[in-house]
Residue, then its C-alpha position, 0 to 999 in steps of 0.5 A: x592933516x586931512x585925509x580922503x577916505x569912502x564913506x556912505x552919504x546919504x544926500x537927500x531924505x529918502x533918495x539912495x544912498x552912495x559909496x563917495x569919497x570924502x575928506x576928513x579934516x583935522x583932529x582936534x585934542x579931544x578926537x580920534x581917527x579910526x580906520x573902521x574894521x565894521x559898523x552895525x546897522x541899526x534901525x535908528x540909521x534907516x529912520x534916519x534916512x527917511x527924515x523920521x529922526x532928526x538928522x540933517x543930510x547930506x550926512x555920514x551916519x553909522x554909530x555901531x563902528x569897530x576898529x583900530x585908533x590910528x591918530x589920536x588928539x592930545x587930550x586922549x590919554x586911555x587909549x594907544x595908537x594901535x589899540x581896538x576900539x568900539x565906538x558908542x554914543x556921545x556925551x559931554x561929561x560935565x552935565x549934572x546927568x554925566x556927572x550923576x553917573x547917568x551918561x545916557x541923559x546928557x543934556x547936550x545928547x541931541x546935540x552930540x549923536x543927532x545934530x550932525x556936527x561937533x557941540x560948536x556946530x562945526x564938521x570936520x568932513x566934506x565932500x570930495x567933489x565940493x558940491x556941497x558946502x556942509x557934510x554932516x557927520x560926528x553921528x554919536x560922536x562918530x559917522x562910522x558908515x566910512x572906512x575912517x571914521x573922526x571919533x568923539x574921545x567920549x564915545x572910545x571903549x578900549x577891548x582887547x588885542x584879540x576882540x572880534x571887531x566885526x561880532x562885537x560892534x554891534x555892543x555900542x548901540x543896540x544890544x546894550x540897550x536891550x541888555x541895560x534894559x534888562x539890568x539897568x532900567x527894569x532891574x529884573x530880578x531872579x524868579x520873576x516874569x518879563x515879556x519882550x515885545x519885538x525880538x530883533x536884536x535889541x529884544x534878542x539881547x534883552x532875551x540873553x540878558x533876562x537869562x542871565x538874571x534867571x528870570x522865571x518866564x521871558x515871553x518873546x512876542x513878534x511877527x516873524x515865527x523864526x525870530x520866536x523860535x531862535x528866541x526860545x533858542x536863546x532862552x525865552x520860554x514862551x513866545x506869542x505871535x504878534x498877530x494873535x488875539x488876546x495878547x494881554x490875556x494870554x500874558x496874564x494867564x502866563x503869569x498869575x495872578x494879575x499879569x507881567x512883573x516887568x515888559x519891555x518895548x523894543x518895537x515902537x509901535x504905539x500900540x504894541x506899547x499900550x497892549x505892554x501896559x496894559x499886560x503889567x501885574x500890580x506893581x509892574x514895571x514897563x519900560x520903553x527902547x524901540x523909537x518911533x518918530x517924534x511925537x508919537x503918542x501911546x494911550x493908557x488906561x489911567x485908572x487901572x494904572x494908578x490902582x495896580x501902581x503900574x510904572x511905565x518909563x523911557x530908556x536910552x541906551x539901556x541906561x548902560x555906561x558903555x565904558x562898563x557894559x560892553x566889557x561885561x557883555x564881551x565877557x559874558x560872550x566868553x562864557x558862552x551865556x551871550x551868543x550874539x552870534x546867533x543873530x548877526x550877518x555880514x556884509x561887504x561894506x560895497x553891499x551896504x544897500x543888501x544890508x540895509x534892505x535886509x534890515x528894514x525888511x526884517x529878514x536879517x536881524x543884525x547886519x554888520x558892514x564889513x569894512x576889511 
């Protein structure tokens, strides 16, 4: 049975985006329909709008959704009509990579959170004016910018009766990348050294989570002094203007004798990512989460890569499982070591556009639509 709902579509790159009507279709065995509570924002949506990352439009996007499962398909056996729900990315778990345990690598990961379709390259929205004959969705697995949303069974994480859905919707994306990074990828351990470039949210995330690790120093380097002053809030204990120069120099009289055991990218920027490795002590580990567009390309000083046994590697999604992390980070918020409150703001889902120029101008550092 179809369903009309309101959604934010994007029709063209680039162009303002609106709050229409659209028509959910069928649900098949494998998906269920979500009235969506709340969606982060992340800055994958807004490169997504500009035509920077693969997207096709008109589209649905939105993949940090939160809410209540009020249909489900008959192959849905973990969750119940009537539970919550955060929604996470899409995989297919029957890959060697979803089979090994390493979910975020699906080799049909393109397809199932970017394409714009299901893995058969079918939709099941439309427009409800019929002006145009395709309306991409099933972004993540999910298109959750929409008061209900049609969700892959793959991206559903049950949590329970009492969770906040609009404070912890972010979890599905961003802030379990910055988490995993830091307990997944880099693997910091207890009394060592850790520098985060870009203190949003996915930095801010990593910031609480190399606390948890008890990492001796964790240097937070950003433009925007009050992001460096809640980081140091949140548990970094120094911070760097991004603006300053010397960066690398000052990293290294941080952290003697030679530089930064671990460094995380959570900005992008090519050149904040040569200036991470170039910080690295000997045998350090750097790892990149902030996207750029494709083939975007960052220079490495090869020779004192290789002399100091510098590793530099890429990360998705925190390399987190989420049907693990984002009960462990919930947890950790109840025991007061994961404030992620610090750092979210809210927005009517009909302020959507205050809410994502506030992001892209950095002066809020999680937003989160708010949809009831």
């Amino acid at each position: 049975m179809s369903r009309k709902t309101e959604a934010i579509v994007l029709r063209q790159y680039n162009t303002a985006v609106a709050l229409e009507p659209i028509i959910l279709g069928e649900l098949r065995p494998d998906e269920a329909l979500v009235q969506i509570h709340a969606t982060g924002v992340c800055h994958t949506d807004l490169l997504c709008m500009k035509g920077k990352l693969p997207a096709p439009a008109p589209v649905v996007l939105g993949h940090e959704g939160a809410g209540v499962i009020i249909a489900k398909g008959t192959d849905i056996k973990d969750v119940e009509i009537g539970e919550k729900v955060i929604l996470s990315y899409c995989y297919c778990g029957k890959c060697d990579e979803c089979v090994s345990g390493h979910e975020p690598y699906c080799h049909s990961l393109l397809k199932l959170n970017f394409a714009g379709g299901r893995v058969d390259g079918t939709s099941a929205l439309k427009l409800a004016d019929g002006e145009a004959p395709d309306l991409h969705g099933h972004f993540f697995g999910q298109s959750s910018f929409a008061r209900h949303a049609i969700v892959n069974m793959k991206c559903l994480v049950k949590v329970p009766p009492d969770t906040p859905l609009d404070l912890f919707a972010p979890l599905g994306c961003g802030l379990q990348t910055g988490a995993g990074a830091v307990l997944n990828t880099l693997d910091v351990q207890p009394g060592t050294s850790l520098v985060i470039f870009g203190v949003g949210s996915v930095g801010m995330s990593a910031v609480m989570t190399a606390k948890l690790r008890n990492a001796r120093r964790i240097i937070a380097i950003d433009m925007v002094p009050s992001r460096l002053e809640l980081a140091k809030k949140l548990g970094a204990t120094d911070v760097i203007v991004a603006t300053e120069k010397d960066i690398v120099d000052r990293i290294r009289a941080l952290c003697p004798p030679n530089g930064v055991r671990y460094a995380l990218d959570c900005s992008g920027n090519p050149q904040a990512v040569s200036i991470m490795i170039d910080c690295l002590g000997t045998r350090g580990r750097a790892c990149s989460v902030g996207a750029p567009a494709p083939d975007v390309r960052a220079s490495v000083d090869i020779f004192a890569h290789l002399i100091n046994g510098r590793e530099y590697v890429g990360c998705h999604q925190g390399e987190s499982l989420a049907k693990k992390m984002i009960p462990f980070l919930i947890e950790q918020h109840a025991r007061g070591t994961y404030p992620l409150e610090e750092f979210v703001t809210y927005y009517k889902a009909e302020n959507f556009k205050e809410a994502f120029a506030d992001t892209e101008k950095g002066d809020t550092i999680k937003a989160v639509l708010k949809w009831v």
